[in-house]
KOLTORGU-774687 format. One record per atom (N, C-alpha, C): y, z, x; atom name; residue in three letters. Coordinates in steps of 0.2 Angstrom, whole numbers, plus 5000, padded with zeros to 4 digits. Layout:
{{Y, Z, X}, 'CA', 'ala'},
...
//
This chain:
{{4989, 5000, 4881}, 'N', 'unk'},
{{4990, 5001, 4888}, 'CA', 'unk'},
{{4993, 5008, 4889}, 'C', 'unk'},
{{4991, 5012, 4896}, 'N', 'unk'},
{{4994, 5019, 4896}, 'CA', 'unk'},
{{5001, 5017, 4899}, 'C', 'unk'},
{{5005, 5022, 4897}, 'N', 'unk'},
{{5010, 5023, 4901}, 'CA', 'unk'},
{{5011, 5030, 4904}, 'C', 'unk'},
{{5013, 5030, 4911}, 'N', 'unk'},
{{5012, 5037, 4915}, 'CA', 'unk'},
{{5020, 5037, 4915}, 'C', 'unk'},
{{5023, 5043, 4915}, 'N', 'unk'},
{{5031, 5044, 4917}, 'CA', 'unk'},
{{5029, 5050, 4922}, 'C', 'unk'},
{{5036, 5049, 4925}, 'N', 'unk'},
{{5038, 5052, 4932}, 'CA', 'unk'},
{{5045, 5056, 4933}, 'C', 'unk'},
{{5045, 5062, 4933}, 'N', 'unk'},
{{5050, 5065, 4935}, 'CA', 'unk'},
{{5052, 5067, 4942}, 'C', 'unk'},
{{5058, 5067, 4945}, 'N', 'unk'},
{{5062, 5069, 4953}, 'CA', 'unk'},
{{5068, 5073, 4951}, 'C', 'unk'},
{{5070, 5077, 4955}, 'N', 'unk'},
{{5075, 5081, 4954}, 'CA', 'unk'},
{{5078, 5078, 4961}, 'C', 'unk'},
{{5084, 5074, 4960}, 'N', 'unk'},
{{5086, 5075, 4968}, 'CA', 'unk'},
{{5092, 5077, 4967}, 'C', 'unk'},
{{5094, 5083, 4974}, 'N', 'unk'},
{{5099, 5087, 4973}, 'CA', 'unk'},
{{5105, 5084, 4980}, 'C', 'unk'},
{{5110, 5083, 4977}, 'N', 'unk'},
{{5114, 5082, 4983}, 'CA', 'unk'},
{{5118, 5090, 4989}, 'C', 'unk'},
{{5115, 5088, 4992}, 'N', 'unk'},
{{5116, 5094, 4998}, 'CA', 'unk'},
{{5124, 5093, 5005}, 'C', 'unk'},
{{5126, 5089, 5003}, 'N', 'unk'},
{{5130, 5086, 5009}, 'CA', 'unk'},
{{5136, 5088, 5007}, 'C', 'unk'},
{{5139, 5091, 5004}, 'N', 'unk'},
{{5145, 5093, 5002}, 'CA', 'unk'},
{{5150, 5097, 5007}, 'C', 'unk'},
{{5153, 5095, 5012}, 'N', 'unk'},
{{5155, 5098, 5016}, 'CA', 'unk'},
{{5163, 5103, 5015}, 'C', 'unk'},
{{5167, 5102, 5009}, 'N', 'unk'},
{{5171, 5106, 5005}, 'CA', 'unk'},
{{5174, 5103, 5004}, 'C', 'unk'},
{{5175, 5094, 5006}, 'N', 'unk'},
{{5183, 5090, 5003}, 'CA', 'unk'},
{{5177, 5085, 4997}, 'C', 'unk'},
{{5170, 5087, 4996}, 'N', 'unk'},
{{5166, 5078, 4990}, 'CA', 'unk'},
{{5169, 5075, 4996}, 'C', 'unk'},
{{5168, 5070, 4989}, 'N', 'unk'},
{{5168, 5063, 4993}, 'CA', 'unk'},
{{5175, 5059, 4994}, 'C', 'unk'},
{{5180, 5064, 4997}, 'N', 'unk'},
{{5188, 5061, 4999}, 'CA', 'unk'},
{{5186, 5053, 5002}, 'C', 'unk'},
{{5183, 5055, 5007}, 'N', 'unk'},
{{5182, 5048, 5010}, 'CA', 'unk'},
{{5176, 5046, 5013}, 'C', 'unk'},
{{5174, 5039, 5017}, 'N', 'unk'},
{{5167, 5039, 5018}, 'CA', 'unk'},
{{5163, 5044, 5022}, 'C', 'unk'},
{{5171, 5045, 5027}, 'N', 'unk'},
{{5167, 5050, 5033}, 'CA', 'unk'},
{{5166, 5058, 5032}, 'C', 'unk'},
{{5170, 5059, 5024}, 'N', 'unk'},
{{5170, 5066, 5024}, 'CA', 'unk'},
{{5166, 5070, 5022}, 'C', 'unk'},
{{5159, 5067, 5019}, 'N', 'unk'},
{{5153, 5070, 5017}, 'CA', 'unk'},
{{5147, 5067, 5022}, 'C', 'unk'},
{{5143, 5073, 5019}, 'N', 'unk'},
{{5134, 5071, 5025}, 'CA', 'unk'},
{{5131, 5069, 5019}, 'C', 'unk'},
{{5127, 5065, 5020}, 'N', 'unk'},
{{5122, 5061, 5016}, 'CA', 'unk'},
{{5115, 5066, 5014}, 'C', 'unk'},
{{5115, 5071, 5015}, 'N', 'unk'},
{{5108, 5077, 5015}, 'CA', 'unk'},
{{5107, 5077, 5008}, 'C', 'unk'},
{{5101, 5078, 5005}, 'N', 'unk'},
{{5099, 5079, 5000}, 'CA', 'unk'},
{{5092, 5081, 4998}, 'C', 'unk'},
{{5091, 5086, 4993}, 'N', 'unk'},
{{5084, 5087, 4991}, 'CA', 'unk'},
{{5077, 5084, 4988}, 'C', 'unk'},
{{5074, 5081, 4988}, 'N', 'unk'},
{{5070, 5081, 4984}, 'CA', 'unk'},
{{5066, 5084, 4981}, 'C', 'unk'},
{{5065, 5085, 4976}, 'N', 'unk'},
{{5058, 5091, 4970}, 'CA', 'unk'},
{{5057, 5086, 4966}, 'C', 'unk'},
{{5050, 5091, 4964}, 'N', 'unk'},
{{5047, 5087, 4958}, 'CA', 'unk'},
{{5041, 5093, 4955}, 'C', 'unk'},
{{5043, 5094, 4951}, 'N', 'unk'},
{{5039, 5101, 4945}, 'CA', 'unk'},
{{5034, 5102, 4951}, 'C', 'unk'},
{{5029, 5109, 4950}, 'N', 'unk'},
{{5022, 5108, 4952}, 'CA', 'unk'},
{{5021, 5108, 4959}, 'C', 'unk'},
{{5025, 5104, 4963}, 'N', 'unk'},
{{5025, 5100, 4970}, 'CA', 'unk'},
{{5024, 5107, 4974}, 'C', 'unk'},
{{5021, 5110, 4981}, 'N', 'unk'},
{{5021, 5112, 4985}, 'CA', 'unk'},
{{5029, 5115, 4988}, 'C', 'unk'},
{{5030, 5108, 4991}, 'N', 'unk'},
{{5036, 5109, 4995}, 'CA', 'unk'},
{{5042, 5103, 4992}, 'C', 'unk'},
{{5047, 5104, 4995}, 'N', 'unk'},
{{5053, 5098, 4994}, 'CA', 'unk'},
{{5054, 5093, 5000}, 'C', 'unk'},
{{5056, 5089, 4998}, 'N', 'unk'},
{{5056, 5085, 5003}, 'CA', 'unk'},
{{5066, 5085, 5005}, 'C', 'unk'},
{{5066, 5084, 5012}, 'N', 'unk'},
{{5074, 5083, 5013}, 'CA', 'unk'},
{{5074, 5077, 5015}, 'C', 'unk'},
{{5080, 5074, 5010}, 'N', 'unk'},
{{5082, 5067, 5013}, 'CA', 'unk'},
{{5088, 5068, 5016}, 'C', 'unk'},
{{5091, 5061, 5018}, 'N', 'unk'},
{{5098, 5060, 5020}, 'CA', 'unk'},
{{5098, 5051, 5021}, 'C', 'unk'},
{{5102, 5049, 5023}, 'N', 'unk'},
{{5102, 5042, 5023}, 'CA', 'unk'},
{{5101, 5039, 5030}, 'C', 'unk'},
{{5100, 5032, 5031}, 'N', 'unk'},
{{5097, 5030, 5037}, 'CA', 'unk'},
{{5101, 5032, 5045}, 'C', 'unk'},
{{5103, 5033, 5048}, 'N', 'unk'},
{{5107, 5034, 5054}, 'CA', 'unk'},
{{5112, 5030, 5053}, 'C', 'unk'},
{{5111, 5024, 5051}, 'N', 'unk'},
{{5114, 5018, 5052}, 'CA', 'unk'},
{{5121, 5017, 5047}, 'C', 'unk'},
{{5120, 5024, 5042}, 'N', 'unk'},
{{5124, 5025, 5036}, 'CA', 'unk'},
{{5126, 5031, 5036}, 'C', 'unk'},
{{5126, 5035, 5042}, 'N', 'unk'},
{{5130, 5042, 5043}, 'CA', 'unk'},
{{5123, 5047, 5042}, 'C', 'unk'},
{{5120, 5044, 5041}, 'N', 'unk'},
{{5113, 5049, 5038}, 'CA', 'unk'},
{{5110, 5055, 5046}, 'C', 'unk'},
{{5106, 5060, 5044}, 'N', 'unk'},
{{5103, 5066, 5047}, 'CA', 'unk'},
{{5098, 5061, 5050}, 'C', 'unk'},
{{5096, 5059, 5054}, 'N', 'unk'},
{{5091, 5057, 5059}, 'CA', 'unk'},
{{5083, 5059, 5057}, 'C', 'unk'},
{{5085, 5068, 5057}, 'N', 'unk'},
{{5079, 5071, 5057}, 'CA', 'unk'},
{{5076, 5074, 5051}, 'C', 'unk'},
{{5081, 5070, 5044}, 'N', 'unk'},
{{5080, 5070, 5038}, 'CA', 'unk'},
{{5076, 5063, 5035}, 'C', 'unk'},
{{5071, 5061, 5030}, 'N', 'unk'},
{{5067, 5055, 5029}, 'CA', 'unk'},
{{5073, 5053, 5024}, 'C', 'unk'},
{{5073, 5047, 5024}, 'N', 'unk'},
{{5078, 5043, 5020}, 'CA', 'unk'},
{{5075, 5039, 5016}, 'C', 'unk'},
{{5078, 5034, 5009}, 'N', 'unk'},
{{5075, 5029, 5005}, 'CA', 'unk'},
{{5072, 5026, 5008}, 'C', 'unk'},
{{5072, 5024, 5014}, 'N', 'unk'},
{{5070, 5017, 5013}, 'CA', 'unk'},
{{5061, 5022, 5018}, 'C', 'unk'},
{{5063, 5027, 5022}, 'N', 'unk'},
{{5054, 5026, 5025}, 'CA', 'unk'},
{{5049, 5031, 5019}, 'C', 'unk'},
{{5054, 5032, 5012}, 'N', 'unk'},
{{5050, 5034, 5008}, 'CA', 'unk'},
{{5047, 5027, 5002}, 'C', 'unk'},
{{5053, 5024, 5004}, 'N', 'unk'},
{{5048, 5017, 4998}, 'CA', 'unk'},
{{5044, 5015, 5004}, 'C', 'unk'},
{{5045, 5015, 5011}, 'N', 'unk'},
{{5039, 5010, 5017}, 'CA', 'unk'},
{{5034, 5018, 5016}, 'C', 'unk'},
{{5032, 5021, 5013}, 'N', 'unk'},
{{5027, 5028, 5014}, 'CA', 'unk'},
{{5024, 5026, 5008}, 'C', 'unk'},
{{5025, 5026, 5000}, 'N', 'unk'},
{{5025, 5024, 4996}, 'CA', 'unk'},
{{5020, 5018, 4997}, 'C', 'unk'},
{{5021, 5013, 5000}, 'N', 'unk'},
{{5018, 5006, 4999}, 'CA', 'unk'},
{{5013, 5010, 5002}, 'C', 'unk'},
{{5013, 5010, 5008}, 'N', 'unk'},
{{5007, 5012, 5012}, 'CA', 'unk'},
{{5001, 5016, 5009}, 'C', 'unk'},
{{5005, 5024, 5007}, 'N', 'unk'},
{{5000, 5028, 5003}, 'CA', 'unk'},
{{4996, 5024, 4996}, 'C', 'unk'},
{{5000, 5022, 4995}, 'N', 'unk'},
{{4995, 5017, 4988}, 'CA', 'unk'},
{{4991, 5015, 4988}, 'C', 'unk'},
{{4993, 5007, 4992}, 'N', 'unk'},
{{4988, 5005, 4996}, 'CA', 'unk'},
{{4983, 5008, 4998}, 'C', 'unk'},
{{4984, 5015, 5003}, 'N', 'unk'},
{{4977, 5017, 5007}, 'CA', 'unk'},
{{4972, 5020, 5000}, 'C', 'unk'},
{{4977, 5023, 4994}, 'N', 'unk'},
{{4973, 5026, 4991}, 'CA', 'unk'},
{{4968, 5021, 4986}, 'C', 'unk'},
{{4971, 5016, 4984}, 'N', 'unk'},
{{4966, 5009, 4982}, 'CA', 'unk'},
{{4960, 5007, 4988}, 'C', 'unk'},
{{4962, 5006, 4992}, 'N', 'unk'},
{{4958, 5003, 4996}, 'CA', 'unk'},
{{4952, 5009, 4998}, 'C', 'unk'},
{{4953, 5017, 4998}, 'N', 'unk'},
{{4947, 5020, 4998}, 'CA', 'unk'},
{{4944, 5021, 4993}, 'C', 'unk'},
{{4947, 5020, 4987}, 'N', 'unk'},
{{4944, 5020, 4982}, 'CA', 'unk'},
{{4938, 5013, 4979}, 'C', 'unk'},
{{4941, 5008, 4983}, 'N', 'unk'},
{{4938, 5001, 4981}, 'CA', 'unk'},
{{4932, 5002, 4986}, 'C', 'unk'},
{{4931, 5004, 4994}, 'N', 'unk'},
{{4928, 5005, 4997}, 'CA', 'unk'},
{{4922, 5011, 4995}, 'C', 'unk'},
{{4925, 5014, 4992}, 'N', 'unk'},
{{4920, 5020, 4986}, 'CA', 'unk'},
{{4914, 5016, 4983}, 'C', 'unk'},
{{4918, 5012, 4981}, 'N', 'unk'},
{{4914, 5008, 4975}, 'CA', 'unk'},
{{4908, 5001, 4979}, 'C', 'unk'},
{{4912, 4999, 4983}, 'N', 'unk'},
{{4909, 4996, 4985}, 'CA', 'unk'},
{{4904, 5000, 4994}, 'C', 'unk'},
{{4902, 5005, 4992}, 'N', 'unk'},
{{4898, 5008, 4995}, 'CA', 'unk'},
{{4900, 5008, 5004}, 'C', 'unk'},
{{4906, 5007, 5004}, 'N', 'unk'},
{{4908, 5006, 5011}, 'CA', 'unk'},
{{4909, 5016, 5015}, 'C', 'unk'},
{{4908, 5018, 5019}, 'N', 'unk'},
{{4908, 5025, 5019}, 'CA', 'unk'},
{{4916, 5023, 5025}, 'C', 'unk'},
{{4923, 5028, 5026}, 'N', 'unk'},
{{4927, 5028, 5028}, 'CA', 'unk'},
{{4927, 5034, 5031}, 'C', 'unk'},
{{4928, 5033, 5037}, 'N', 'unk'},
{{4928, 5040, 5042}, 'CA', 'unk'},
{{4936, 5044, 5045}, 'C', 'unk'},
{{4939, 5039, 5045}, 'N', 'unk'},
{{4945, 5037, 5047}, 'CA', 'unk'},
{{4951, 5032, 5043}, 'C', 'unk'},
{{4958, 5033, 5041}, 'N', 'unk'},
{{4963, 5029, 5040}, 'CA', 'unk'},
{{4968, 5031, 5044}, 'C', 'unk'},
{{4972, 5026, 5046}, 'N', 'unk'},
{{4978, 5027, 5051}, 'CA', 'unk'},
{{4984, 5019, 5050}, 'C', 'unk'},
{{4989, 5021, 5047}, 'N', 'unk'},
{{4991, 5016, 5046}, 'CA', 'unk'},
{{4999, 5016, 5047}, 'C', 'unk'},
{{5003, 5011, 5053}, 'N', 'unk'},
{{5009, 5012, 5054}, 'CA', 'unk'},
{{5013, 5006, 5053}, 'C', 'unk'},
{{5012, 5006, 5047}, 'N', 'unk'},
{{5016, 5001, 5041}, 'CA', 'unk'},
{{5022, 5002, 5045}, 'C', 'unk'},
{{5027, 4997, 5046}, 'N', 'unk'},
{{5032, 4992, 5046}, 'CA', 'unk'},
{{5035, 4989, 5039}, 'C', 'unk'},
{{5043, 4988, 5040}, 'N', 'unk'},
{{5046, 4986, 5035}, 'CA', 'unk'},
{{5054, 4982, 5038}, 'C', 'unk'},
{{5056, 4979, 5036}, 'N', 'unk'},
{{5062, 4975, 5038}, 'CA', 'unk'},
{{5067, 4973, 5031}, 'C', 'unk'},
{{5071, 4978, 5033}, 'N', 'unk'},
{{5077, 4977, 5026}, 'CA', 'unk'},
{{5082, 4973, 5028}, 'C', 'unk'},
{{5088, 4968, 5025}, 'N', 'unk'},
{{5093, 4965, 5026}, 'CA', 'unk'},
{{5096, 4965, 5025}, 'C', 'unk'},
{{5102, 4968, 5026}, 'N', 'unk'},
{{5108, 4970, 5025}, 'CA', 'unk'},
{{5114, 4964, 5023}, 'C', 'unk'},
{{5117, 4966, 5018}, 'N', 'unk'},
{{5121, 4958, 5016}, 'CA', 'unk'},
{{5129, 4960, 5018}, 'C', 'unk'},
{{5133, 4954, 5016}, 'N', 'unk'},
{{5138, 4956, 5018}, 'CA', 'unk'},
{{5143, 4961, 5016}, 'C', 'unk'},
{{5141, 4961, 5009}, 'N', 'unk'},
{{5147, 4966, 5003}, 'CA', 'unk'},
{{5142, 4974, 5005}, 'C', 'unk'},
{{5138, 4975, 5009}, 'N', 'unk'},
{{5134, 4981, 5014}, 'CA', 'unk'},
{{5129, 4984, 5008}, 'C', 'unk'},
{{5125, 4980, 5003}, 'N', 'unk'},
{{5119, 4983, 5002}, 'CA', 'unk'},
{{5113, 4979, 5005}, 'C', 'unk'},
{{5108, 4978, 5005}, 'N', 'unk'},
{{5104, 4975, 5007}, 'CA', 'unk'},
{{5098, 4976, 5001}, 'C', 'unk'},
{{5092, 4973, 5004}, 'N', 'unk'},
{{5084, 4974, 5002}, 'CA', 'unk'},
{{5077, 4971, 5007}, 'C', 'unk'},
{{5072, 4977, 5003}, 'N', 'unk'},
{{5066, 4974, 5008}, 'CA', 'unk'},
{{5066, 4964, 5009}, 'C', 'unk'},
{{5064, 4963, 5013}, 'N', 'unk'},
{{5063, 4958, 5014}, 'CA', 'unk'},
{{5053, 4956, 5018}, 'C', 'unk'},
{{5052, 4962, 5019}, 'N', 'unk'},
{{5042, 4961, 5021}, 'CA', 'unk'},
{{5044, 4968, 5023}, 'C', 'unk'},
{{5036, 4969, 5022}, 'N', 'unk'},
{{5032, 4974, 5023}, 'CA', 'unk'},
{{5025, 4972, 5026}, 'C', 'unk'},
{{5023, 4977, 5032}, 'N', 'unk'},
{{5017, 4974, 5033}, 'CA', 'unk'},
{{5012, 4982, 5036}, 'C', 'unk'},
{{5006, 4981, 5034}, 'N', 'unk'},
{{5003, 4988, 5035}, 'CA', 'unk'},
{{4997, 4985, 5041}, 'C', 'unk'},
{{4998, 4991, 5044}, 'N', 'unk'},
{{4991, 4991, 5052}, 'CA', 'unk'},
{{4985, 4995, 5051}, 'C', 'unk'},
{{4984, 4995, 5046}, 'N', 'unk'},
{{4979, 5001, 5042}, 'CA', 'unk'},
{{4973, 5001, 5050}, 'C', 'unk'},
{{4973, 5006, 5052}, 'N', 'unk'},
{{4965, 5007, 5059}, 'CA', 'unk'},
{{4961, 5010, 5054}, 'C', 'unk'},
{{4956, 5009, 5054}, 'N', 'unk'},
{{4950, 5009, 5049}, 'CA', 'unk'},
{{4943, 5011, 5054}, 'C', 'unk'},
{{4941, 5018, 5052}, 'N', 'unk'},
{{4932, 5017, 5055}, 'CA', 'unk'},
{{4929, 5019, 5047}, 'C', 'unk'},
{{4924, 5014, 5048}, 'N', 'unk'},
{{4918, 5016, 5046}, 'CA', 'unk'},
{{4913, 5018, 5051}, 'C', 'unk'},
{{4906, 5017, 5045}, 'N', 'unk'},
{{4902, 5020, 5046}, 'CA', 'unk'},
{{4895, 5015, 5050}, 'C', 'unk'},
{{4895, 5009, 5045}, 'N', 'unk'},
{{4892, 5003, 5046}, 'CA', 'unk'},
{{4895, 4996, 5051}, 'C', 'unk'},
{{4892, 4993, 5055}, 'N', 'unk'},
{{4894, 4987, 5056}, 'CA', 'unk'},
{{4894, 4983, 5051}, 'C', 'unk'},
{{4890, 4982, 5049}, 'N', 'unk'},
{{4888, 4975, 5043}, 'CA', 'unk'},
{{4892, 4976, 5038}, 'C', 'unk'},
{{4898, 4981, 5038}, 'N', 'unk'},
{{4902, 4982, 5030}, 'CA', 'unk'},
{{4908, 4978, 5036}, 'C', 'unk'},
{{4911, 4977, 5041}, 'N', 'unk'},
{{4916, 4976, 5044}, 'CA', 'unk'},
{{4920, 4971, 5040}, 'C', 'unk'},
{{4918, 4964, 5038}, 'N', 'unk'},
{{4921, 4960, 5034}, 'CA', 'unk'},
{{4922, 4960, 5029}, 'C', 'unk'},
{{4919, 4965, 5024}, 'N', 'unk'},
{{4919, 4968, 5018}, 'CA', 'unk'},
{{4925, 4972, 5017}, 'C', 'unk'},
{{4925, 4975, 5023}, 'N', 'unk'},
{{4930, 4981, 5023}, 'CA', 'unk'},
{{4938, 4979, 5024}, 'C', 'unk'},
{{4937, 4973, 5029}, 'N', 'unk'},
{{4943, 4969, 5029}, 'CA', 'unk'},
{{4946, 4965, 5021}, 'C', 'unk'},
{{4939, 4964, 5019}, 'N', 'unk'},
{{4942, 4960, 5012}, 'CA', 'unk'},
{{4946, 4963, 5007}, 'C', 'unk'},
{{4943, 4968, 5008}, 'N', 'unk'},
{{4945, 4974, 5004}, 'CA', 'unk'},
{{4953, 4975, 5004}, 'C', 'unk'},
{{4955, 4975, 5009}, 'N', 'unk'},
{{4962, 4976, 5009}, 'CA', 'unk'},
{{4967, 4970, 5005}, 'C', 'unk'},
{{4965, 4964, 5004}, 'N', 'unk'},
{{4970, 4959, 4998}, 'CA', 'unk'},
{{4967, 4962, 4991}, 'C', 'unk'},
{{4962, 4966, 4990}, 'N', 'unk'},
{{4961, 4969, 4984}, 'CA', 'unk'},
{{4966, 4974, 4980}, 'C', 'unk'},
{{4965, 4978, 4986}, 'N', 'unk'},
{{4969, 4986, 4984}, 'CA', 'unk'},
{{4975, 4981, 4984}, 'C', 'unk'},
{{4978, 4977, 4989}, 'N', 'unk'},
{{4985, 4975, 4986}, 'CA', 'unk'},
{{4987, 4972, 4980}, 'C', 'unk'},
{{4981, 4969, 4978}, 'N', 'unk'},
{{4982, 4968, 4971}, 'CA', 'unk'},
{{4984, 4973, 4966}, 'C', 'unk'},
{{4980, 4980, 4968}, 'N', 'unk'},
{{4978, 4985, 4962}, 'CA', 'unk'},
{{4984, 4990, 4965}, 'C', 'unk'},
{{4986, 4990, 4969}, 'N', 'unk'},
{{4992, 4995, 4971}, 'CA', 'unk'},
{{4999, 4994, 4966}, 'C', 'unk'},
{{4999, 4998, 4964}, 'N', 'unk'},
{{5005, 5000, 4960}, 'CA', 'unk'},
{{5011, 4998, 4962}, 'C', 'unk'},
{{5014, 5001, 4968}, 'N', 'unk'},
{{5019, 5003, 4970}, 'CA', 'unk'},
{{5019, 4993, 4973}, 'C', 'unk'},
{{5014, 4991, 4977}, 'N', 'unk'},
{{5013, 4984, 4978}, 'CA', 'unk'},
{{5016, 4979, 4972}, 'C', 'unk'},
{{5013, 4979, 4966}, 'N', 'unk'},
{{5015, 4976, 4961}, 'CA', 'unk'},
{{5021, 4977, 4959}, 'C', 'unk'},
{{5026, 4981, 4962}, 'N', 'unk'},
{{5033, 4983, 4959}, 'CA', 'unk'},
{{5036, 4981, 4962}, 'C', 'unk'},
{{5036, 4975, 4968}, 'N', 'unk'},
{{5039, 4973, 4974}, 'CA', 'unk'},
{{5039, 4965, 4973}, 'C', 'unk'},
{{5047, 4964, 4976}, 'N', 'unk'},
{{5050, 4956, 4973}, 'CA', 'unk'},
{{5047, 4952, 4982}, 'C', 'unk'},
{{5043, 4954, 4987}, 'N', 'unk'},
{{5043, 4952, 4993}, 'CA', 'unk'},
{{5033, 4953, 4993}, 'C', 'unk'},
{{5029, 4948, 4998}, 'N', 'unk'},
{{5024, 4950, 5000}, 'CA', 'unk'},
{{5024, 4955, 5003}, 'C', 'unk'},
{{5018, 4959, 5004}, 'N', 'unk'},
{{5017, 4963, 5007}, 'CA', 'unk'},
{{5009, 4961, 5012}, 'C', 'unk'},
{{5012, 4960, 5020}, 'N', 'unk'},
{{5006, 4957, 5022}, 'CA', 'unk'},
{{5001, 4964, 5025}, 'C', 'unk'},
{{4997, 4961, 5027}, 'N', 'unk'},
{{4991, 4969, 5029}, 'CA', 'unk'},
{{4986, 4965, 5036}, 'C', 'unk'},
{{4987, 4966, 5042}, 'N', 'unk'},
{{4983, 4965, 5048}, 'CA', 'unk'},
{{4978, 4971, 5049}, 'C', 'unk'},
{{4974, 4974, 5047}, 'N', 'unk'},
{{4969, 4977, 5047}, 'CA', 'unk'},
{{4966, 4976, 5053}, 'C', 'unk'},
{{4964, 4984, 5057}, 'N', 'unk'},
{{4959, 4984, 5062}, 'CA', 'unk'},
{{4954, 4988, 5060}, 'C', 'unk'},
{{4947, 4987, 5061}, 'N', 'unk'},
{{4942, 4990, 5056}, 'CA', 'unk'},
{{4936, 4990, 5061}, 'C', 'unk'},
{{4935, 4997, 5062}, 'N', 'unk'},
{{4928, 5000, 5069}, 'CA', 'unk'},
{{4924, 5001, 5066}, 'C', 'unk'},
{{4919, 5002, 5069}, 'N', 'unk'},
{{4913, 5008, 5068}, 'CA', 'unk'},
{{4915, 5014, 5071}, 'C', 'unk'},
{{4912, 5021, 5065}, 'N', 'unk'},
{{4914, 5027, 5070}, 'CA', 'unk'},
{{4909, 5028, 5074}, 'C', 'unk'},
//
């Protein structure tokens, strides 16, 4: 069996001169890198948690994650199975729950993957396709919750 590893640099950015005195003394801003990579991503934590708004946070990076895996299986199976895809557009949703001692977790994930192809006659094909990639998605199979998928799939 192969095994892939993965390196992140995440650098804490939020250090406003006192650390972490107390909850309200620091900002949650942070960097992410990874060798190689283009650009960096800025995080910070959800609104909800003191976090930057206009910075992505954990949680719409693991809901971005599921999404991109999936679409990247799902084009890939549709490859195979000689489906032509002209378009993907997908506004995956996610509902985490917060417990009392203030951590939480995923609780569902659901993806609206809008799908054109090329053919009518693949349409149900193309929908089926999508309980496969979940099978075959990575980031899918590393999740303690289903992940549901309501597909809309056109002709372009």
């Amino acid at each position: 069996m192969k095994k892939h590893n993965y390196e992140v640099k995440v650098e804490w950015t939020g250090n406003e001169g006192n650390g972490t005195l107390d909850y309200k003394s620091y900002n949650r801003n942070h960097t992410i890198i990874a060798n190689g990579k283009y650009s960096e991503i800025n995080g910070s934590s959800d609104p909800s948690f003191l976090g930057d708004k206009t910075r992505y946070n954990p949680e719409d990076l693991f809901l971005s994650s599921i999404s991109s895996c999936h679409m990247l299986w799902y084009l890939h199976l549709c490859s195979v199975h000689k489906i032509i895809v002209t378009e993907y557009l997908d506004h995956a949703t996610g509902i985490m729950q917060e417990t009392e001692n203030g951590s939480g977790k995923f609780t569902g994930v659901t993806l609206h993957p809008k799908v054109k192809i090329t053919s009518l006659n693949m349409i149900t094909k193309a929908n089926q396709l999508h309980e496969e990639a979940n099978k075959m998605c990575f980031i899918a199979n590393s999740c303690n919750f289903k992940i549901e998928h309501k597909p809309h799939t056109s002709v372009a």
